[in-house]
C-alpha positions as CSV (number, residue, x, y, z in Angstrom):
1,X,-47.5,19.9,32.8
2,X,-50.0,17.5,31.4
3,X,-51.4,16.9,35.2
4,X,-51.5,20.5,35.8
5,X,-53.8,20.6,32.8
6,X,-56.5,17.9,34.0
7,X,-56.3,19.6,37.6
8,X,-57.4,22.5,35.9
9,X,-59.7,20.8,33.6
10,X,-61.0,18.9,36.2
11,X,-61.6,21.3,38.5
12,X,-63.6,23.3,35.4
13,X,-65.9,20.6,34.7
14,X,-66.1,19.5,38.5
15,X,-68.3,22.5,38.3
16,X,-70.1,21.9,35.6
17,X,-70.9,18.8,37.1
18,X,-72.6,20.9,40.1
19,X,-74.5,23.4,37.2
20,X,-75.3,20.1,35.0
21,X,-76.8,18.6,38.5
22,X,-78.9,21.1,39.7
23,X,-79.7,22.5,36.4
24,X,-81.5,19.3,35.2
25,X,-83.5,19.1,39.1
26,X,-84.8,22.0,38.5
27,X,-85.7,21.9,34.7
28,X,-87.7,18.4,35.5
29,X,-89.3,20.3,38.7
30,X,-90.4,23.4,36.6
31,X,-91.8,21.4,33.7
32,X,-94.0,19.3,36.0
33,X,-96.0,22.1,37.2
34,X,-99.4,23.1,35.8
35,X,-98.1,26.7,34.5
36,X,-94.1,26.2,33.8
37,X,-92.6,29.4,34.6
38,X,-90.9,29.6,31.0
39,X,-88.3,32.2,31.5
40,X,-87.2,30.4,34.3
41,X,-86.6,27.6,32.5
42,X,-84.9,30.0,29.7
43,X,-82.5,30.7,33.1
44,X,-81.7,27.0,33.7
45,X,-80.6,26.4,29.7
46,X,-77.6,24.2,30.6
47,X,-76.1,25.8,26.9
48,X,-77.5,29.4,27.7
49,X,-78.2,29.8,31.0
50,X,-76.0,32.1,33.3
51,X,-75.0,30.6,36.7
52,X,-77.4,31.4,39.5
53,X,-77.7,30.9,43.5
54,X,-79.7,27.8,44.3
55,X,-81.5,29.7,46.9
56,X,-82.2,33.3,45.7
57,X,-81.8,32.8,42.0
58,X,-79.4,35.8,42.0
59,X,-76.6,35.8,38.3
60,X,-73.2,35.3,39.7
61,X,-70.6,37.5,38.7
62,X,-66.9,35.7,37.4
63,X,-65.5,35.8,40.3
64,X,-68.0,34.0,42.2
65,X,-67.4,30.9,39.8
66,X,-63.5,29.9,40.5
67,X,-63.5,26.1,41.3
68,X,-62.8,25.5,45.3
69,X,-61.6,29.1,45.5
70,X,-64.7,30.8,45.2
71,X,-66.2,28.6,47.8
72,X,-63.2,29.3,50.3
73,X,-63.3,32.7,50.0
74,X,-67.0,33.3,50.3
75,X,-66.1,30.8,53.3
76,X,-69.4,28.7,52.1
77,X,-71.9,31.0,51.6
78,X,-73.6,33.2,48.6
79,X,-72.7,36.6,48.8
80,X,-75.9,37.5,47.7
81,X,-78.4,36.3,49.8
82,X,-75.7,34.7,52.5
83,X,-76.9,31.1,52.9
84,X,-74.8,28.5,52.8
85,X,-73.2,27.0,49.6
86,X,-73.2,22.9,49.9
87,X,-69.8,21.6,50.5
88,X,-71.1,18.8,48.1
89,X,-69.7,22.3,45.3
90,X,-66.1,21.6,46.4
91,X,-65.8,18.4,46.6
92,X,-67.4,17.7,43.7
93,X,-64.5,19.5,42.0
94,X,-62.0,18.1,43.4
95,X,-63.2,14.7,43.0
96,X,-63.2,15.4,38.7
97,X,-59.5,16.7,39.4
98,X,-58.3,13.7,41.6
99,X,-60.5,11.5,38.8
100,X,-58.8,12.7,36.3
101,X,-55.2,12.5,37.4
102,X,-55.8,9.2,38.7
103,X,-57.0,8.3,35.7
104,X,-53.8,9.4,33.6
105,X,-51.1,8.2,36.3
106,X,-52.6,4.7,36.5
107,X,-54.0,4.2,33.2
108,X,-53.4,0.4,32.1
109,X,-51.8,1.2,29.0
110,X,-49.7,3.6,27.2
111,X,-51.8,6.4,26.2
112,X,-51.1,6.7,22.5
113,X,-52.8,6.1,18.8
114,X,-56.2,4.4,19.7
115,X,-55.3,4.8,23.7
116,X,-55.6,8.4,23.2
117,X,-59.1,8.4,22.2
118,X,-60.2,6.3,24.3
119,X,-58.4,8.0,27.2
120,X,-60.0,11.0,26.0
121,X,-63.6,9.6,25.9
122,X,-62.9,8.8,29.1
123,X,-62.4,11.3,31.1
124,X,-65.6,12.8,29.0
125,X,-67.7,9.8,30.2
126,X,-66.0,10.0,33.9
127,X,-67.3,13.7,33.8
128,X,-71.0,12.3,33.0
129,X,-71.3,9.5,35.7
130,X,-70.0,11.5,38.4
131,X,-73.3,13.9,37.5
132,X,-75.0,10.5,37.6
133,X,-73.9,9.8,40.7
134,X,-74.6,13.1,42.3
135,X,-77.8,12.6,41.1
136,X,-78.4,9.6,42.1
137,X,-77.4,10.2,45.7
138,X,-79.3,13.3,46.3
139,X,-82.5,12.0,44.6
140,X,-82.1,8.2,44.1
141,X,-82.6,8.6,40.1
142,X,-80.8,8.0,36.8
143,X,-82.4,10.8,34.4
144,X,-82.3,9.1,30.9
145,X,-81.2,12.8,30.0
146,X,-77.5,11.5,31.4
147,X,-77.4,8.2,30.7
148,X,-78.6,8.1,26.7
149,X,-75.8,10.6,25.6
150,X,-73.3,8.8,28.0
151,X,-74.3,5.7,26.6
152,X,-73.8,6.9,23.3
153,X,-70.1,8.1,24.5
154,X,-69.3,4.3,25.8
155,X,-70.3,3.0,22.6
156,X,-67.7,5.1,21.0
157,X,-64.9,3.7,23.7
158,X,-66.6,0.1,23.2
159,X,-66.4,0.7,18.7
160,X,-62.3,2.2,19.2
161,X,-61.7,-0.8,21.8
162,X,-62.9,-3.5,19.2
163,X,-61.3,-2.3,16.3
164,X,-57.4,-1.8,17.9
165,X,-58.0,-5.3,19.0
166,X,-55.8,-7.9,17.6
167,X,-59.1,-9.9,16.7
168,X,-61.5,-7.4,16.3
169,X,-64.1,-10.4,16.0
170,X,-63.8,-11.6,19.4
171,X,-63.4,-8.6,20.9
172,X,-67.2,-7.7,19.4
173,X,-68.1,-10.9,21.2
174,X,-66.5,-10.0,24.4
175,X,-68.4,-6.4,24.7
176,X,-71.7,-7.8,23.5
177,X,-71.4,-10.7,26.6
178,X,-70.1,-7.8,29.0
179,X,-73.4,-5.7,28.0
180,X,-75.6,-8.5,28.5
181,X,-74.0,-9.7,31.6
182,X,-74.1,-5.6,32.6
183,X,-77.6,-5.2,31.9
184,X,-78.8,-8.4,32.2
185,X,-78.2,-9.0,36.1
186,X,-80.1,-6.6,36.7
187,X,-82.9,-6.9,34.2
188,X,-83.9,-9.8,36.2
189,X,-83.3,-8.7,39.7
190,X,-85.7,-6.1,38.5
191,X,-88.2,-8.0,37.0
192,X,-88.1,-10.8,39.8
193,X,-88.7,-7.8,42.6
194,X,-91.5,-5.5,40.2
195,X,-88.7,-2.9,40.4
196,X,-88.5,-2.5,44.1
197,X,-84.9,-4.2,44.3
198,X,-83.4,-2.0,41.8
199,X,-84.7,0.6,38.9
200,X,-85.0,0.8,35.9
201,X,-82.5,3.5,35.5
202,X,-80.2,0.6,36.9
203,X,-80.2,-1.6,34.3
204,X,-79.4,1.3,32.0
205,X,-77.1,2.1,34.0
206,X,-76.0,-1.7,33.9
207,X,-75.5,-1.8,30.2
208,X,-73.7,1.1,29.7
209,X,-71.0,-0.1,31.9
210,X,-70.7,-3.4,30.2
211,X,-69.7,-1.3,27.4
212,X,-67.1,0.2,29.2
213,X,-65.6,-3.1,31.0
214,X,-66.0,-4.6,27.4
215,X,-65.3,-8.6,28.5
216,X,-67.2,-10.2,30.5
217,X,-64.9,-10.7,33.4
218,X,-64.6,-6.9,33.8
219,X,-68.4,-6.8,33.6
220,X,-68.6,-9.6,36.5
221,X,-66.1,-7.6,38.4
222,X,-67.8,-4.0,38.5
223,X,-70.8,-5.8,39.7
224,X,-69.6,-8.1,42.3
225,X,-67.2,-4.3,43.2
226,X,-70.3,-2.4,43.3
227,X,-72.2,-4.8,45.6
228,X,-69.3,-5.3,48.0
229,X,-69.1,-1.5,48.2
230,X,-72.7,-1.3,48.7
231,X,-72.3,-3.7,51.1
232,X,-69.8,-2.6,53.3
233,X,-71.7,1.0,53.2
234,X,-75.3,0.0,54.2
235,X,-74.7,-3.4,57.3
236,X,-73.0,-0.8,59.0
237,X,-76.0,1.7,58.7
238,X,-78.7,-1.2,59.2
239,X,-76.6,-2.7,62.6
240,X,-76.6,0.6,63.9
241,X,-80.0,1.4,63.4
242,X,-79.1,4.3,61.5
243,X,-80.8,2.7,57.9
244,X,-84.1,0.6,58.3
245,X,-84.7,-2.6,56.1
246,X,-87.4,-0.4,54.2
247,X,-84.4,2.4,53.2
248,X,-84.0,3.1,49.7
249,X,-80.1,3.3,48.9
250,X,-78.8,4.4,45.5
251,X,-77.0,1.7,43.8
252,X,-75.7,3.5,40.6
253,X,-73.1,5.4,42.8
254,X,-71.7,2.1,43.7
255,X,-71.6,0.5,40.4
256,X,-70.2,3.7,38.9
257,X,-67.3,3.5,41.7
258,X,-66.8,-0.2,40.3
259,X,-66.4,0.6,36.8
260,X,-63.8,2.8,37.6
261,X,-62.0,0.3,39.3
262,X,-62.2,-1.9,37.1
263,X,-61.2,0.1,34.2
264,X,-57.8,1.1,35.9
265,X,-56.8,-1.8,37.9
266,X,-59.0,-4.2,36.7
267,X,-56.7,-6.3,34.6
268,X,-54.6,-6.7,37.4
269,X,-57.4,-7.6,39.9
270,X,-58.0,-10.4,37.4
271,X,-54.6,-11.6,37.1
272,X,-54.1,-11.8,40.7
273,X,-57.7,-13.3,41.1
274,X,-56.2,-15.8,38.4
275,X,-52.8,-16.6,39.8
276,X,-54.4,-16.6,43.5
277,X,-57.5,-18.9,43.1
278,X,-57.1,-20.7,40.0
279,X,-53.4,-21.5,39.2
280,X,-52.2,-23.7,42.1
């Protein structure tokens, strides 16, 4: 029953996801020109705003706005104006749904009194960095509009995390080392470089993690995770000729990817890192 529900949740805010996305694009587009069309912007209210086509701005009626369903039965295009719909709508979806079961099934610890919360808080912040990393990928930003609030949301996980700890002082400790091992990295990567390593939306991006992985051997291991997967993703591209030296690849989707990790198999990437390389 309860995986039902976050399949169904997830598949609800999967969606939003897409809206939030999109919504935000265009908002910063439409307030950068000379003459902002303002009842457009009135359209693209994420709070107000009624779902539109990308491409010919058409309202969508309810039915066109079923999660997955919708998409396959339109089989990928508007029925409005008949261009495609991105498959990037789908998947999207069911990546919150498969996020969010994965989430409950392998969660570290029993989910009850301050687990529940935090579980909770969770899957809310798992809903904003997947728009994060949407973003990202399709225009290599972090919008502070995402990552202040979601900040603001892993503060609240960090807060619940330090007081259920058995010693609440060093847990503080912990998450203030994580943040500034988080942020820090890459504070200097992109101070050494002038920014043209990595953004400044980054090292936002780096901080508010920290929060999340709350020691600083979780905050080590997100980062090292989301290198390796950024790794592993761009040699291939650069061998091939595919990618050139001078291509600019997002690296919040990978250090997003890592946090997630980390925060449900983490502890046990650490113990086996422990038992493995350390205790002969």
């Amino acid at each position: 029953m309860i995986i039902a529900v976050l399949v169904i949740v997830g598949l609800c805010l999967g969606s939003f996801v897409n809206a939030l996305v999109w919504r935000l694009h265009e908002q910063t587009a439409e307030s950068a020109k000379k003459q902002p069309d303002k009842h457009y912007l009135k359209r693209l209210s994420v709070a107000k705003g009624r779902s539109i086509c990308p491409d010919c701005k058409h309202e969508l009626a309810t039915r066109d706005l079923v999660p997955v369903l919708s998409w396959l039965s339109l089989k990928g295009k508007c029925r409005y104006c008949g261009r495609p719909i991105s498959m990037q709508y789908p998947l999207v979806e069911l990546s919150m749904a498969g996020l969010f079961v994965a989430s409950y099934l392998w969660w570290p610890l029993s989910i009850h009194g301050a687990q529940t919360a935090i579980f909770i808080l969770w899957l809310a912040l798992l809903t904003g960095l997947l728009a994060l990393l949407v973003y990202d990928l399709r225009w290599q930003l972090l919008p502070n509009r995402l990552v202040y609030p979601l900040t603001v949301v892993a503060m609240a996980i960090a807060v619940i995390t330090v007081a259920a700890a058995a010693r609440p002082a060093i847990a503080l400790l912990d998450v203030i080392l994580a943040v500034i091992i988080g942020g820090g990295v890459f504070y200097v990567l992109f101070q050494v470089s002038g920014g043209k390593w990595i953004g400044g939306g980054d090292v936002r991006l780096g901080g508010l993690l920290g929060l999340v992985a709350a020691t600083p051997a979780r905050s080590f291991l997100f980062i090292f995770l989301g290198a390796l997967g950024g790794s592993l993703v761009s040699v291939p591209f650069l061998a091939s000729g595919r990618l050139k030296r001078t291509s600019v690849i997002p690296f919040g989707p990978f250090l997003i990817a890592g946090i997630i990790i980390v925060q449900l198999f983490g502890t046990d990437i650490l113990n086996w890192y422990r038992q493995t390389f350390i205790n002969f």
